[in-house]
C-alpha positions as CSV (number, residue, x, y, z in Angstrom):
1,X,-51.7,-3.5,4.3
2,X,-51.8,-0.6,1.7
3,X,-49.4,-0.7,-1.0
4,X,-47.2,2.6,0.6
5,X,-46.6,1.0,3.8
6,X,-45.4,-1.9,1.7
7,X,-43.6,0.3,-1.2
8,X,-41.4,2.1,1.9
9,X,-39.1,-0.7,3.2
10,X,-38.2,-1.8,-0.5
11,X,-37.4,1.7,-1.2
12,X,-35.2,2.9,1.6
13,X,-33.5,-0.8,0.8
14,X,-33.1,0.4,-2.7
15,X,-31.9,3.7,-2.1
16,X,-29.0,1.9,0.4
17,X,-28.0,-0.5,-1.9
18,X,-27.8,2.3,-4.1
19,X,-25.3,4.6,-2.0
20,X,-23.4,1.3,-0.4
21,X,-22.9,0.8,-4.7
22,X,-21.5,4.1,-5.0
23,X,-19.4,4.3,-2.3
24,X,-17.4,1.3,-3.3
25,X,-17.1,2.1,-6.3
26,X,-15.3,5.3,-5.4
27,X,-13.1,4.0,-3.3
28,X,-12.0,0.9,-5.2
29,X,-9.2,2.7,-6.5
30,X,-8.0,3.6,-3.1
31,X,-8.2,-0.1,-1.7
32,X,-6.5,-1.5,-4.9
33,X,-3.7,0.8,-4.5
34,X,-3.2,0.6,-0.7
35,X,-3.0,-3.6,-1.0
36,X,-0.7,-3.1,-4.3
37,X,1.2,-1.1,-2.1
38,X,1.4,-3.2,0.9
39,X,1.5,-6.0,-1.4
40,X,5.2,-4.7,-2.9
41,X,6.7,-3.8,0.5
42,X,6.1,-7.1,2.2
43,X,7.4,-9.2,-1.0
44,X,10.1,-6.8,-1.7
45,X,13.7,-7.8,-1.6
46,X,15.9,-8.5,1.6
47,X,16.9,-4.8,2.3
48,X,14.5,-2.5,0.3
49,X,13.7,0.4,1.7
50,X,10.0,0.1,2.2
51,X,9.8,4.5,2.0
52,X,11.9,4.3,-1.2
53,X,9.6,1.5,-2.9
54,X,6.4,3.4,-1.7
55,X,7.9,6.7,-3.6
56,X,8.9,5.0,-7.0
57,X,5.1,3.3,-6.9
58,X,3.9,7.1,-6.5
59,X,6.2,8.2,-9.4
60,X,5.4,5.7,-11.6
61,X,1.7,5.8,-11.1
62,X,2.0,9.5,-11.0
63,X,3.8,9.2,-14.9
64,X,0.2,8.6,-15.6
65,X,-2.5,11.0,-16.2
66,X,-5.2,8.8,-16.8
67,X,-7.3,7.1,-13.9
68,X,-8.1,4.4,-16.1
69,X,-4.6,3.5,-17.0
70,X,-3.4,3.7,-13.5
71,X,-6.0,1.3,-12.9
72,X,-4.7,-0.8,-15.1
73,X,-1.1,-0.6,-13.8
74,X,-1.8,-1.5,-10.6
75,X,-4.8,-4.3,-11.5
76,X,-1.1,-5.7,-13.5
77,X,1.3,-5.0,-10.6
78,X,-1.2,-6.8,-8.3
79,X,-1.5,-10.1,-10.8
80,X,2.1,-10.4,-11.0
81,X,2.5,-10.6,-6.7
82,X,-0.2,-12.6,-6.7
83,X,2.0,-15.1,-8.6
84,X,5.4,-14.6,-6.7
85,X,6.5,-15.3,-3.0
86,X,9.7,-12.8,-3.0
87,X,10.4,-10.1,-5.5
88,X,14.2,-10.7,-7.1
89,X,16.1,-7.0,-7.6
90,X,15.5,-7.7,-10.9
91,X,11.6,-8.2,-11.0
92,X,10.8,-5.5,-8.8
93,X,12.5,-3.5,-11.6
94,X,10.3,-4.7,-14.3
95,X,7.1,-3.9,-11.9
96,X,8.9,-0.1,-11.1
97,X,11.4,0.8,-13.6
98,X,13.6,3.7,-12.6
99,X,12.7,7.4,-13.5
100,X,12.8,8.2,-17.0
101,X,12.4,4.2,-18.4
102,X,8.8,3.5,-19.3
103,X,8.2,-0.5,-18.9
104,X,4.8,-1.0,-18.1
105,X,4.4,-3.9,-19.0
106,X,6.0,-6.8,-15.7
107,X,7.6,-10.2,-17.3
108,X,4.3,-12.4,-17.0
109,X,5.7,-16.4,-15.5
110,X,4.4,-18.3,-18.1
């Protein structure tokens, strides 16, 4: 069996591994956010307004130029609901803070 015939399959392989690679890595920022998202809404508090805690994410993500730091936002956002059944009022204004306050940083539960 010559070396071409051989050479072929492990290329095309390559090459899809390759693409599948970049792919994921472009839209790792788009998954993260959509379960952060969905994350928030479902552990919000008894009577949030699952529209009005989608927009302040967007705003407070949006506060932020940087793609990296964004990144970082919502890898920190996602750690803390990992941690929590239910959002209190209160903690879901550490993770969002109103317009105008920059917190970025949530309370971490020791």
């Amino acid at each position: 069996m010559p070396i071409q015939k051989r050479l072929m399959p492990a290329a095309s392989l390559f090459v899809s591994i390759l693409i599948l690679y970049g792919v994921a890595r472009y839209y790792s920022p788009y998954l993260v956010f959509h379960v952060v998202e969905h994350s928030l809404v479902q552990k919000a508090p008894a009577g949030a307004d699952a529209a009005q805690l989608r927009g302040r994410l967007h705003a407070f993500l949006a506060a932020v130029p940087d793609q990296g730091k964004k990144m970082e936002r919502l890898l920190r956002i996602s750690e803390y609901l990992e941690k929590v059944q239910y959002l209190a009022p209160e903690e879901l204004e550490t993770l969002l803070p109103p317009e105008g306050e920059e917190n970025s940083s949530p309370r971490s539960t020791g």
